[in-house]
DRENDO-1510 file (C-alpha; in Angstrom, 1 decimal, always signed):
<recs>
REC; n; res; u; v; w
REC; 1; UNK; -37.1; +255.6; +199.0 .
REC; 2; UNK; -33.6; +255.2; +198.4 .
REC; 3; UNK; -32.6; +258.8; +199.1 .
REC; 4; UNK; -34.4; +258.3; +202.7 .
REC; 5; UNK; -33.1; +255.2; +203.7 .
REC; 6; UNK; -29.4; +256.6; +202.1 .
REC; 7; UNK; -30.0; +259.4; +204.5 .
REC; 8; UNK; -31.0; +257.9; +207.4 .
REC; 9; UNK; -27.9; +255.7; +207.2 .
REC; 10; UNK; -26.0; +259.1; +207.2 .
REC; 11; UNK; -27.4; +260.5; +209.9 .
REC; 12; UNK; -27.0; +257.1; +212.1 .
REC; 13; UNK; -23.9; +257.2; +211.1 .
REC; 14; UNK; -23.2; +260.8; +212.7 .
REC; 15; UNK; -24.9; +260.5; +215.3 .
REC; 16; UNK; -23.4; +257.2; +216.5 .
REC; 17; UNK; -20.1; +259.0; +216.0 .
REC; 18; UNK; -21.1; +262.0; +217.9 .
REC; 19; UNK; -22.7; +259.9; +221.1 .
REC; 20; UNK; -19.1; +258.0; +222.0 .
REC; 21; UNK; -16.1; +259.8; +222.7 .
REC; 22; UNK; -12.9; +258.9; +221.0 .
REC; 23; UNK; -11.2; +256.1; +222.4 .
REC; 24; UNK; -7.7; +257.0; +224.0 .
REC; 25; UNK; -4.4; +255.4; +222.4 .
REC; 26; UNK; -3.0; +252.1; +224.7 .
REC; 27; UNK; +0.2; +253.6; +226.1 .
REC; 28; UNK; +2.7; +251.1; +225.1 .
REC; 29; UNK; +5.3; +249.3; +227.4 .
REC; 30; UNK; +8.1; +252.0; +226.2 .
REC; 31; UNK; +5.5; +254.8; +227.5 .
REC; 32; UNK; +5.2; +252.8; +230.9 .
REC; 33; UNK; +8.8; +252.5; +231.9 .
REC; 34; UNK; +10.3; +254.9; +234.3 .
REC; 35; UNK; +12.2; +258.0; +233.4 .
REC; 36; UNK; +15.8; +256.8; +232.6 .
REC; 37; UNK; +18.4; +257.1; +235.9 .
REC; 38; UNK; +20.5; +260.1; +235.4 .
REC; 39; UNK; +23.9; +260.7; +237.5 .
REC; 40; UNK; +23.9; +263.7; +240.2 .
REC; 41; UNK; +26.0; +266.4; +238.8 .
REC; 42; UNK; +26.1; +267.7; +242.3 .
REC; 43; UNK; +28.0; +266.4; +245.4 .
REC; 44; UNK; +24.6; +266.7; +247.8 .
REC; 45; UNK; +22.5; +264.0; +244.8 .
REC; 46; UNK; +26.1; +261.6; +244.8 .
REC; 47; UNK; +26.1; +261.7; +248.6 .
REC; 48; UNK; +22.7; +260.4; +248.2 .
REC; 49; UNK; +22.2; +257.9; +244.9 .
REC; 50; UNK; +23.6; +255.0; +246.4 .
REC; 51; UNK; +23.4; +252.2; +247.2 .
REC; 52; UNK; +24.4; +250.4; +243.6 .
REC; 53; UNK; +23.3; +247.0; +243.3 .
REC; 54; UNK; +26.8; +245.9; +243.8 .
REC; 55; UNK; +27.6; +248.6; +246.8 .
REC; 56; UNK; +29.2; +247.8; +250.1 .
REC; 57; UNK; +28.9; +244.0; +251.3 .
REC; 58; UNK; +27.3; +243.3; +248.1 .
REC; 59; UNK; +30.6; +243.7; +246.1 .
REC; 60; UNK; +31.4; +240.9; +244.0 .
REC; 61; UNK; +33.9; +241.6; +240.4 .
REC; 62; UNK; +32.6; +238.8; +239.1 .
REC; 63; UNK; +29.0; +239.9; +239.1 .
REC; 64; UNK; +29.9; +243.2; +237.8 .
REC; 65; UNK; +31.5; +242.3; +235.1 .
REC; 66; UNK; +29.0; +240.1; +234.0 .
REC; 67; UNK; +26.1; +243.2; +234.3 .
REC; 68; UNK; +28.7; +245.1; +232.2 .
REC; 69; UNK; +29.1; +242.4; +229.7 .
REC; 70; UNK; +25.9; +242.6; +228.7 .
REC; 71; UNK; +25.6; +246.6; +228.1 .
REC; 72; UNK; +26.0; +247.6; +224.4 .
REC; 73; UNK; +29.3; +248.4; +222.6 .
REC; 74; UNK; +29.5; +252.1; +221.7 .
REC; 75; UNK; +29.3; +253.7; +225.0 .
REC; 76; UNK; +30.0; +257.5; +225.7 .
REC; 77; UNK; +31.9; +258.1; +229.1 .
REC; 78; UNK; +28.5; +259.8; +230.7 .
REC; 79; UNK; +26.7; +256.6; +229.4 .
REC; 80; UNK; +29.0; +254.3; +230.9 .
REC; 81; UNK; +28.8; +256.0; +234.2 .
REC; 82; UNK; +25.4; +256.1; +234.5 .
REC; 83; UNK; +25.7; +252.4; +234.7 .
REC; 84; UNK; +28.4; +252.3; +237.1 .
REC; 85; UNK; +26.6; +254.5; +239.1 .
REC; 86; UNK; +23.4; +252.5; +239.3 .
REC; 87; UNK; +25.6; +249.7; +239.8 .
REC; 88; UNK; +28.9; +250.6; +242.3 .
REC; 89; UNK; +27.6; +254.0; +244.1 .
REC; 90; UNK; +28.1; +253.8; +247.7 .
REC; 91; UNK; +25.5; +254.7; +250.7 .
REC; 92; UNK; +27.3; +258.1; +252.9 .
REC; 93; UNK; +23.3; +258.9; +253.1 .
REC; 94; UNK; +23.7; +257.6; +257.1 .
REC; 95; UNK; +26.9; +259.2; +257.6 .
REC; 96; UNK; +25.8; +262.7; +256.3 .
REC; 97; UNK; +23.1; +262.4; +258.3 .
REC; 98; UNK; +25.7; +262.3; +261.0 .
REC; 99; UNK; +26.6; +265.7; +260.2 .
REC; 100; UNK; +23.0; +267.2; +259.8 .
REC; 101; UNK; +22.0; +266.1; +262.8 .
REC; 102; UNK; +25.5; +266.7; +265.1 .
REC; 103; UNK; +25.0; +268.7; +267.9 .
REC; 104; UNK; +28.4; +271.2; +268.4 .
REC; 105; UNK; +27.3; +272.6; +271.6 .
REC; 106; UNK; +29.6; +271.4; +275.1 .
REC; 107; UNK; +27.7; +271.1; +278.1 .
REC; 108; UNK; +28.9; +269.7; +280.8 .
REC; 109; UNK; +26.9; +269.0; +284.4 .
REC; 110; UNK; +29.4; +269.1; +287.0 .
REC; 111; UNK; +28.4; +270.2; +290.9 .
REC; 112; UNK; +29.7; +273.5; +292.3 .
REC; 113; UNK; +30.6; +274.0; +295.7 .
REC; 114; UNK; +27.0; +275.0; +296.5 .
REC; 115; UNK; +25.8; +271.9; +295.6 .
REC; 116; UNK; +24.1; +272.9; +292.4 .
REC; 117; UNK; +24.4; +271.6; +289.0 .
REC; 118; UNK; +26.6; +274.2; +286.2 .
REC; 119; UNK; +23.8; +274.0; +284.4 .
REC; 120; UNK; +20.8; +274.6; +286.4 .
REC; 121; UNK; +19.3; +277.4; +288.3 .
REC; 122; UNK; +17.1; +277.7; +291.5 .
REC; 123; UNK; +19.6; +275.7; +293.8 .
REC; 124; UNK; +22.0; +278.2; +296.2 .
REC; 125; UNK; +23.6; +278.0; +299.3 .
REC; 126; UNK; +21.6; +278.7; +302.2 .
REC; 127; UNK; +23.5; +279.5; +305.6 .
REC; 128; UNK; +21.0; +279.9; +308.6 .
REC; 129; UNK; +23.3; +281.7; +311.1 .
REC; 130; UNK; +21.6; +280.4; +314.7 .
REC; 131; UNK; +23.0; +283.2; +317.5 .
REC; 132; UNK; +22.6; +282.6; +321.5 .
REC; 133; UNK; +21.3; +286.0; +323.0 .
REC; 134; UNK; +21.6; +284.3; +326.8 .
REC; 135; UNK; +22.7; +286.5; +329.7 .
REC; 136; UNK; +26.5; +284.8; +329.4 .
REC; 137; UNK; +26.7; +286.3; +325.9 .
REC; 138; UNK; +27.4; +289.6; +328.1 .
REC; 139; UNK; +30.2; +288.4; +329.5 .
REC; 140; UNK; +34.3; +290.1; +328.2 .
REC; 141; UNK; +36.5; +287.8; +326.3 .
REC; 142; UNK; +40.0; +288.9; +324.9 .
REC; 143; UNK; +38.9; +291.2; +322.6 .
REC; 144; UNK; +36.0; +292.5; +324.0 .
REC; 145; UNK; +31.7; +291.4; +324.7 .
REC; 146; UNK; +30.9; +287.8; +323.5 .
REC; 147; UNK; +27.9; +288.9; +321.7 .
REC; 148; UNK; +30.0; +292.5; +320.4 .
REC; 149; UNK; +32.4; +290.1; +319.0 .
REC; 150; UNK; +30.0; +287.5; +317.7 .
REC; 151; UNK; +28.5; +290.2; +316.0 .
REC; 152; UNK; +31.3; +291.4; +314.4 .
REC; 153; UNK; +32.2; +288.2; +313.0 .
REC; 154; UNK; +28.8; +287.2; +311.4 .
REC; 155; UNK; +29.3; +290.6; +309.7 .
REC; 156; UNK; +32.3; +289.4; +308.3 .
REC; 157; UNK; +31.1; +286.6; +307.2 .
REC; 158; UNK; +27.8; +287.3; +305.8 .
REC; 159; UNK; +29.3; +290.0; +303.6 .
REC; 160; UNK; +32.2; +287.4; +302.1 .
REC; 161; UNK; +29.7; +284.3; +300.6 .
REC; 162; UNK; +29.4; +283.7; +297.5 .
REC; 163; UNK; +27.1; +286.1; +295.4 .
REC; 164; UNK; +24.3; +283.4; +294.9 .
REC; 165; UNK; +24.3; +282.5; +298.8 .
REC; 166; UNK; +21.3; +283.4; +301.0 .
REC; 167; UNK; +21.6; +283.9; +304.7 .
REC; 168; UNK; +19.1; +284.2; +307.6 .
REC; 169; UNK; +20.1; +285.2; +311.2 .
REC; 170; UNK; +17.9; +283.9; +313.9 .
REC; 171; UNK; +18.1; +284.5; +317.4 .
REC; 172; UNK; +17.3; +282.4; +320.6 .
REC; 173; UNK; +17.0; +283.3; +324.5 .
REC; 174; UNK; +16.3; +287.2; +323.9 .
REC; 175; UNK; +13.8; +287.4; +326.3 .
REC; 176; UNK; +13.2; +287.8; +329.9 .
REC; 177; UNK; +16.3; +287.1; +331.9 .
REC; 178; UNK; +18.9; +284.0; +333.6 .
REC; 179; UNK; +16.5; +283.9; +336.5 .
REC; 180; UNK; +14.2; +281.1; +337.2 .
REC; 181; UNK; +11.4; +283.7; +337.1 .
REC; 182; UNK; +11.6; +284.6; +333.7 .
REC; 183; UNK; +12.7; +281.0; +332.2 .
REC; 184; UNK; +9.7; +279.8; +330.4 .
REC; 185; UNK; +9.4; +283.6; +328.8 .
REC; 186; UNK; +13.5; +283.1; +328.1 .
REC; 187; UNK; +13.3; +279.9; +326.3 .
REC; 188; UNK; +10.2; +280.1; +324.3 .
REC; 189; UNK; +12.4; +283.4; +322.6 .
REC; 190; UNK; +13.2; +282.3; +319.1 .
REC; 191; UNK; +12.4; +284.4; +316.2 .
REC; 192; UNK; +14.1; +285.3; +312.8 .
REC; 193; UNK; +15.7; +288.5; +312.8 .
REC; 194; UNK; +16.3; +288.5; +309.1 .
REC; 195; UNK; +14.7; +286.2; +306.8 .
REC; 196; UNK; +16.7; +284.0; +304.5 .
REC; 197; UNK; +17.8; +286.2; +301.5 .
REC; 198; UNK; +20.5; +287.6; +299.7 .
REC; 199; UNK; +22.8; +289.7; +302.1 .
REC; 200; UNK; +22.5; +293.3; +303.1 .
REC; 201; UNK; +24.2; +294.9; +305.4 .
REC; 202; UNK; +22.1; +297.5; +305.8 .
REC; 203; UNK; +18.9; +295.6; +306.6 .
REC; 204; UNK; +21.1; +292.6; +308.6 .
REC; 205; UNK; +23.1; +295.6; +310.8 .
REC; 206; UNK; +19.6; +296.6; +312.1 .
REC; 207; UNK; +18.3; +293.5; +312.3 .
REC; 208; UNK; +21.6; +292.6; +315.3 .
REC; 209; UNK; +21.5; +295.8; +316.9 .
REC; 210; UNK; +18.6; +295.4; +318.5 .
REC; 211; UNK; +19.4; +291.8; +319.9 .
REC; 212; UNK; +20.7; +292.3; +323.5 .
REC; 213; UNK; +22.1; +289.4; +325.5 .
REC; 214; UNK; +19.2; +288.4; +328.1 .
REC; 215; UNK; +17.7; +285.1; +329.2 .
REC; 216; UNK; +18.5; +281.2; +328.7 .
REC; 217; UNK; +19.9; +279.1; +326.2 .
REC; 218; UNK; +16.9; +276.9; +323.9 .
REC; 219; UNK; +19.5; +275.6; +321.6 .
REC; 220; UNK; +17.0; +272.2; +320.4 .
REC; 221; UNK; +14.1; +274.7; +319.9 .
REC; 222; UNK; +16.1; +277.3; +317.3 .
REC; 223; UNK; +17.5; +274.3; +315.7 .
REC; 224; UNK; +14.3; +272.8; +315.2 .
REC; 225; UNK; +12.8; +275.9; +314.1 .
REC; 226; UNK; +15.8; +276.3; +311.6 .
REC; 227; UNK; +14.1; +273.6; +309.4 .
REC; 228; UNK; +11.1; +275.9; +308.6 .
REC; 229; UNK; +13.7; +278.5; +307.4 .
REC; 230; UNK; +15.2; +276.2; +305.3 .
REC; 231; UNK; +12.8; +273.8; +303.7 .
REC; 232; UNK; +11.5; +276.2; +301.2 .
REC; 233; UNK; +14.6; +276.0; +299.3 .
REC; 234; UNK; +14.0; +272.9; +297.5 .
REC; 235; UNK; +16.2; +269.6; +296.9 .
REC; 236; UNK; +19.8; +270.0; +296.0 .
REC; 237; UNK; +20.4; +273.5; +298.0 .
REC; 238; UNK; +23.3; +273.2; +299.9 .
REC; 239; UNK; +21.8; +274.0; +303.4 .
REC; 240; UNK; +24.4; +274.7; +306.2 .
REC; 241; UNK; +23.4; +275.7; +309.9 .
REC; 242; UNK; +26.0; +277.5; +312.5 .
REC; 243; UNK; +25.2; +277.9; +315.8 .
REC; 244; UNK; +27.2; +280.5; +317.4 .
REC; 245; UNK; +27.0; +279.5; +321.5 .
REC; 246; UNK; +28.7; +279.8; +324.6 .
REC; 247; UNK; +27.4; +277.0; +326.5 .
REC; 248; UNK; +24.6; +274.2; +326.6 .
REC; 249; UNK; +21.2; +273.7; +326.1 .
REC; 250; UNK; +19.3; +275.1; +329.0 .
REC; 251; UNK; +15.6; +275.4; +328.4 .
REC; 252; UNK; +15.4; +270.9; +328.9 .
REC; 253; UNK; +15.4; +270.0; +325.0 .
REC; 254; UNK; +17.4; +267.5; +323.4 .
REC; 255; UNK; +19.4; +269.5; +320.9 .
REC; 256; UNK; +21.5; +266.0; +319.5 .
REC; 257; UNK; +18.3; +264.4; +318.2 .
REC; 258; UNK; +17.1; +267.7; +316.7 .
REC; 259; UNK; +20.2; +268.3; +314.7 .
REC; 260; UNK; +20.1; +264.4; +313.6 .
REC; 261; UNK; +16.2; +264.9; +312.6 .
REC; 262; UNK; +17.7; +268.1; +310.6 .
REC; 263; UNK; +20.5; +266.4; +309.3 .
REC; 264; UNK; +18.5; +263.4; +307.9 .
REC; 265; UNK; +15.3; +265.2; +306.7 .
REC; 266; UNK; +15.2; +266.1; +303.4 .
REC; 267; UNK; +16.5; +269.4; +304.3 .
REC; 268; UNK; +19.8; +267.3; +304.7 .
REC; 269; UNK; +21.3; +270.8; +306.8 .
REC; 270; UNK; +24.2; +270.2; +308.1 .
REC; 271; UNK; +24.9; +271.5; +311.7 .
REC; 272; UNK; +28.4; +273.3; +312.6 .
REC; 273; UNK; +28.5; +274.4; +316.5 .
REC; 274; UNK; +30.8; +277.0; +316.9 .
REC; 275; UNK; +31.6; +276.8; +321.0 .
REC; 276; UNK; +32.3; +280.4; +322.3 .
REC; 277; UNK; +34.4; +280.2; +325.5 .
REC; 278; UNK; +32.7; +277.0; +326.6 .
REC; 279; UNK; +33.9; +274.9; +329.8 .
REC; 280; UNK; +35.1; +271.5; +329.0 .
REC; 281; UNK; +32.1; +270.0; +330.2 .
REC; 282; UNK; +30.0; +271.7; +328.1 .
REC; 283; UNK; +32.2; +271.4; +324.9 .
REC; 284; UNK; +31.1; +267.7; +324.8 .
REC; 285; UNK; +27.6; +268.4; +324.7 .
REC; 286; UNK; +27.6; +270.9; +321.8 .
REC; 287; UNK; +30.7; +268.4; +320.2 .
REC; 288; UNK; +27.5; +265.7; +320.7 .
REC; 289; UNK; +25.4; +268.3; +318.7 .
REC; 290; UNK; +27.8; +268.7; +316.1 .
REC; 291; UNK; +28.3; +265.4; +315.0 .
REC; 292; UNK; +24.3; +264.3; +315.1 .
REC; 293; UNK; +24.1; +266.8; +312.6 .
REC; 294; UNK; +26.6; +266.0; +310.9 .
REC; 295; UNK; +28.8; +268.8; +310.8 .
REC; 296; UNK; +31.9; +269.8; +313.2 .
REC; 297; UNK; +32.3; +272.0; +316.4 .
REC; 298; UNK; +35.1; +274.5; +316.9 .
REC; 299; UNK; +35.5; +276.2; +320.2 .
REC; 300; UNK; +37.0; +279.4; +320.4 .
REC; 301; UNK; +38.1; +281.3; +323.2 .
REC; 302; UNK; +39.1; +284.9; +322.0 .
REC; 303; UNK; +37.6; +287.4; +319.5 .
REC; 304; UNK; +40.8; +286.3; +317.0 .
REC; 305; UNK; +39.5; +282.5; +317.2 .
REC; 306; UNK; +36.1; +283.6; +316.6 .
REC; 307; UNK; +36.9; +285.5; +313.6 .
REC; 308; UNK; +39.3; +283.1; +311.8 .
REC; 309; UNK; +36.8; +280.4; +312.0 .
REC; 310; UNK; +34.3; +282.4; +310.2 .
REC; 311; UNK; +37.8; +283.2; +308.2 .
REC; 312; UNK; +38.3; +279.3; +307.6 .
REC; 313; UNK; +34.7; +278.8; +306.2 .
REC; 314; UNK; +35.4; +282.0; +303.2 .
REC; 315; UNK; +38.6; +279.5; +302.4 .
REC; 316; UNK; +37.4; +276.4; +302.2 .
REC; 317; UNK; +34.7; +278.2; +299.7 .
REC; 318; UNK; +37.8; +279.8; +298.1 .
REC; 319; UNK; +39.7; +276.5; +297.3 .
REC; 320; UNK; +36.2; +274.7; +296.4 .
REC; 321; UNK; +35.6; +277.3; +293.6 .
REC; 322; UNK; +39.0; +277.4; +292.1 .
REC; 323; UNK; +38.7; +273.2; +292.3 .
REC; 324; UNK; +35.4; +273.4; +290.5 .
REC; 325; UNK; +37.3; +275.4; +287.8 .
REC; 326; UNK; +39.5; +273.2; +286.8 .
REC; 327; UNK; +37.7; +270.5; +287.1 .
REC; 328; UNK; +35.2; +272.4; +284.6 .
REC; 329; UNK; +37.7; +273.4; +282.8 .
REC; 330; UNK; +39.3; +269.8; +282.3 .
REC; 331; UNK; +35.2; +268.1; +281.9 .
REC; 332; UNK; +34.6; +271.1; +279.3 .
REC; 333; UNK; +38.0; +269.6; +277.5 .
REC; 334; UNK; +37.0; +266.0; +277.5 .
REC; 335; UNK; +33.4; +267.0; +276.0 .
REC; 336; UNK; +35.3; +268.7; +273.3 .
REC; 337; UNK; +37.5; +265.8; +272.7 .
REC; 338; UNK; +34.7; +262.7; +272.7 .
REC; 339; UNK; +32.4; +265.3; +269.7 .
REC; 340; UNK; +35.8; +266.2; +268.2 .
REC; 341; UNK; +37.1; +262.3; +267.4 .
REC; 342; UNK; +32.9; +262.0; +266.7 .
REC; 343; UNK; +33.4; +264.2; +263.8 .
REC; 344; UNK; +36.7; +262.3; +262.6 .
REC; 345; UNK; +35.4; +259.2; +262.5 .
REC; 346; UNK; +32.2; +260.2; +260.5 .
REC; 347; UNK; +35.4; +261.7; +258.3 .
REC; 348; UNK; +37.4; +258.9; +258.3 .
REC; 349; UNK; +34.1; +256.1; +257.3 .
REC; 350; UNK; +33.7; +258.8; +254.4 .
REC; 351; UNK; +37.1; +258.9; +252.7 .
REC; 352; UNK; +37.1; +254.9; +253.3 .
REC; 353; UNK; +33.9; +254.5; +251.7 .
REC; 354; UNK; +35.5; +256.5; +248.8 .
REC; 355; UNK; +38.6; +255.6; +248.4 .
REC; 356; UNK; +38.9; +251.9; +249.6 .
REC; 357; UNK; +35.8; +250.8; +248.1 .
REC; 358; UNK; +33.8; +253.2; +245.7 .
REC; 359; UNK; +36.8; +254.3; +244.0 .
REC; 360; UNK; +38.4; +251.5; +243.2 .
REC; 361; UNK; +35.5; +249.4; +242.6 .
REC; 362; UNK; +34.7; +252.2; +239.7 .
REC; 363; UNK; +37.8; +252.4; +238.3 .
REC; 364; UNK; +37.8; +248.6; +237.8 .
REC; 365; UNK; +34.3; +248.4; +236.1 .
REC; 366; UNK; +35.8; +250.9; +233.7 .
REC; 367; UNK; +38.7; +249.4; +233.0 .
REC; 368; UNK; +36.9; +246.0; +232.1 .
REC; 369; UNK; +34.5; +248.7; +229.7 .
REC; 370; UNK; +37.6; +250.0; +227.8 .
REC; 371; UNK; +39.2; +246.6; +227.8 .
REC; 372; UNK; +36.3; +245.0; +226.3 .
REC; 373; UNK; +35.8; +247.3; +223.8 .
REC; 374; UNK; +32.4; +248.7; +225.2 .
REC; 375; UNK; +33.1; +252.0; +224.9 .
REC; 376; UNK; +32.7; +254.3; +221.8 .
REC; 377; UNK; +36.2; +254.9; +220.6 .
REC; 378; UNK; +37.6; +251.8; +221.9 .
REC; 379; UNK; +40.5; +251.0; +224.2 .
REC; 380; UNK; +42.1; +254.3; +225.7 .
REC; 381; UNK; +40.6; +256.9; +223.4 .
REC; 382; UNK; +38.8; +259.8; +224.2 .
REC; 383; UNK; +35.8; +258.2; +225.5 .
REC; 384; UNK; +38.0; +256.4; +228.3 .
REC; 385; UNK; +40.0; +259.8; +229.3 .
REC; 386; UNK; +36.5; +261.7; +229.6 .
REC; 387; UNK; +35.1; +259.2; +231.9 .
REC; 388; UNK; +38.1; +258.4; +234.3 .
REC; 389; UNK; +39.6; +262.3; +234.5 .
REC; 390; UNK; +36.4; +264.4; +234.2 .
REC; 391; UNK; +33.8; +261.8; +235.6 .
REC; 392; UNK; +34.7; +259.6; +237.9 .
REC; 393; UNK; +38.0; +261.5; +239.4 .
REC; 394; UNK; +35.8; +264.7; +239.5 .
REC; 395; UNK; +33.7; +262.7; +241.5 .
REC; 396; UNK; +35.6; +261.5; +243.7 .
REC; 397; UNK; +37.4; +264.8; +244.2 .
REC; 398; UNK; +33.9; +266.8; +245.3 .
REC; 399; UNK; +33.1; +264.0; +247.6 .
REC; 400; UNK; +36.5; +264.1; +249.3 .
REC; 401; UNK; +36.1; +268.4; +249.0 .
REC; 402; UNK; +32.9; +268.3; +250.8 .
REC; 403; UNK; +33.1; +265.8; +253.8 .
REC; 404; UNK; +36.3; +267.9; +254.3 .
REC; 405; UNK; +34.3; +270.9; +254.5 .
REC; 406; UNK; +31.8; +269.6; +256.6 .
REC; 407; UNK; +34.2; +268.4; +259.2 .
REC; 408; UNK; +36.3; +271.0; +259.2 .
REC; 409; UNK; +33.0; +273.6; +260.0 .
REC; 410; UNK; +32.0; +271.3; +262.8 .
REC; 411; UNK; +34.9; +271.7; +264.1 .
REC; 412; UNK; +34.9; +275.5; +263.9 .
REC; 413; UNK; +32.0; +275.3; +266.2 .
REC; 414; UNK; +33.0; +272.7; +268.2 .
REC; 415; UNK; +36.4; +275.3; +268.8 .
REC; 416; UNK; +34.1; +278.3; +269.7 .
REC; 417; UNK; +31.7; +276.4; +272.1 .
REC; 418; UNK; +34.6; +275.0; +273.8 .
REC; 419; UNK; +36.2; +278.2; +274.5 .
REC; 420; UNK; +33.0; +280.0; +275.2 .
REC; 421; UNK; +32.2; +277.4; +278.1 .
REC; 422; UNK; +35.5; +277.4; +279.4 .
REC; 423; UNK; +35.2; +281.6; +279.7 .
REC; 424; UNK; +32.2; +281.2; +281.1 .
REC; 425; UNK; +33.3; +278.7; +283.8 .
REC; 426; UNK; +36.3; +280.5; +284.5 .
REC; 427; UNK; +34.3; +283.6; +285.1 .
REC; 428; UNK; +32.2; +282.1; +287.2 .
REC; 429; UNK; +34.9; +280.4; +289.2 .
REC; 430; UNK; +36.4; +284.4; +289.5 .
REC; 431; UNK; +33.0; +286.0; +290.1 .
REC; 432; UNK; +32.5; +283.7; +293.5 .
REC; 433; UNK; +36.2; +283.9; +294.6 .
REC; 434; UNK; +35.8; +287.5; +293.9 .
REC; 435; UNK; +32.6; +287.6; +295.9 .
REC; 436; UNK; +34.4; +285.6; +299.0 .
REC; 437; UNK; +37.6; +287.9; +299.1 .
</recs>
């Protein structure tokens, strides 16, 4: 009876032992604690380990010596700097992030003398080219046939704007003839010869040569119908309108308040007149036109006049673009210059940060170490030498070595972008003049 009940103890015993698993060990309060701080050994971890307790605003001696008062004698220099470190390390995290996240590139938004933006597309100058095909327009000048002449001078022009320009001719009074019979016929004529586009001769020379000088003079009607040609073009095209004619509206419409309607829509065209051997009389009519649409008349009585007005437009497009590059080239300059002292002063707060604060405020926590006998091999021994020359001046030095580096390659790029734009302006600037001679 013994033997069974000694047995069936035993196998209680086992299976009891079997049937709970083995409790885990408590993890003490050592095992708890966080891994032990360790010092960057590379510039990118110092840049980043601050701030020290005693960083920055937070500086007080006083305070730091009495932390370092109560750290055990017998410190090795890597010791002892782990504790300045945790203590004194100062925060460049939001000044390097100044140079991860500085943008080198110079762009600058300045207007060109087609009233588009350097750095946008889609916006041109549009010149709708308005030509009076009335019977007068057969008439002799000095030089020759108004319309032969007026002809000859569009050419001229057309084939001198700027590359990016587009032109349209349209053409008014082509029909019928002067006579009272064939008015209504006369001054309904108004249709686009060549449809606003880039120039070509080819296509523009026989799009002219089949416009004969014939009826009366509906000067309110092509201006009106200008706008149509025009509108597409979108906001911020430079629109211009000239009107080549040699005398007054005929056909009973009100050609000021058309212009001004032009003018002010948001077309914004502005309306020149260019007066071709016109009376007195009439010059103050078209001059009327003119200035509702806020542009200017010139009369002009001979085929010379005719052709140096057109002359005087290519030139005032000339100076504009040589204007616009020095203007670009100076804007491009002052861009360069605001990222440029950007860069320095992220420089500058660096080497303050290092020198007129971390540096010093290190150097003085060690001193009161070695002075206080905290470290190993007691005042100015080894232990002192290893931590001030291959510590904390090494430290110093690859802080001071990179936020050199990293201005100095900013300002590589800052260099190239500068003189990329300004080749880029200035062949722009020599493209259009080019385009205009």
């Amino acid at each position: 009876m013994r033997t069974i009940i000694a047995w069936t103890l035993i196998l209680t015993f086992i299976i009891s032992g079997c049937g709970k698993p083995t409790a885990e060990p408590v993890k003490t309060d050592e095992a708890k604690k966080k891994k032990p701080f360790q010092p960057a050994t590379k510039v990118e971890g110092m840049l980043r380990e601050g701030p020290g307790k005693y960083a920055g605003d937070h500086y007080d001696e006083d305070k730091v010596n009495q932390a370092l008062s109560k750290l055990p004698d017998g410190l090795t220099g890597d010791q002892a700097y782990s504790h300045i470190v945790q203590l004194l390390a100062e925060d460049y995290g939001p000044l390097v992030d100044k140079y991860d996240s500085f943008d080198p590139s110079i762009k600058v938004d300045l207007d060109t003398p087609e009233g588009k933006k350097a750095a946008q597309a889609g916006k041109h100058l549009n010149v709708a080219i308005l030509l009076d095909a009335s019977g007068s327009m057969a008439e002799k000048i000095s030089g020759g046939k108004k319309m032969d002449l007026a002809k000859e001078a569009i050419r001229g022009f057309v084939s001198q704007l700027p590359s990016s320009a587009q032109v349209s001719l349209r053409v008014y009074g082509y029909k019928g003839s002067n006579s009272t019979a064939d008015k209504k016929e006369s001054c309904a004529s108004n249709q686009v010869m060549y449809p606003l586009a880039k120039p070509d001769s080819d296509r523009l020379e026989k799009a002219m040569a089949s416009v004969k000088p014939a009826g009366w003079t509906p000067i309110a009607e092509a201006i009106k119908a200008a706008k149509s040609d025009l509108a597409s073009q979108g906001q911020g095209s430079e629109n211009v309108v000239y009107v080549v004619s040699d005398g007054k509206e005929t056909c009973g419409g009100d050609p000021v308040s058309v212009a001004q309607s032009l003018h002010e829509s948001n077309v914004k065209a502005v309306v020149n007149i260019i007066g071709l051997d016109v009376n007195d009389a009439e010059q103050q009519g078209l001059k009327a036109v003119a200035e509702a649409g806020g542009g200017e008349y010139t009369a002009v009585q001979t085929k010379e006049e005719l052709e140096q007005q057109f002359k005087a437009e290519r030139q005032r497009l000339e100076i504009a673009w040589k204007n616009w590059g020095v203007k670009m080239d100076t804007k491009i300059g002052q861009t360069w210059s605001e990222k440029i002292e950007a860069v320095w002063d992220v420089e500058n707060k660096i080497r303050a940060l290092n020198d007129d604060q971390e540096k010093l405020h290190m150097e003085s926590a060690m001193n009161y170490l070695n002075e206080n006998n905290k470290l190993i091999d007691g005042k100015y021994k080894d232990q002192y030498q290893v931590l001030y020359k291959h510590i904390l001046l090494e430290r110093r030095q690859m802080i001071l070595d990179y936020n050199e580096e990293r201005s100095h390659m900013i300002e590589n790029l800052l260099e190239k972008e500068k003189t990329k734009e300004r080749e880029i302006s200035d062949q722009k600037s020599k493209d259009e003049i080019n385009s205009i001679d």
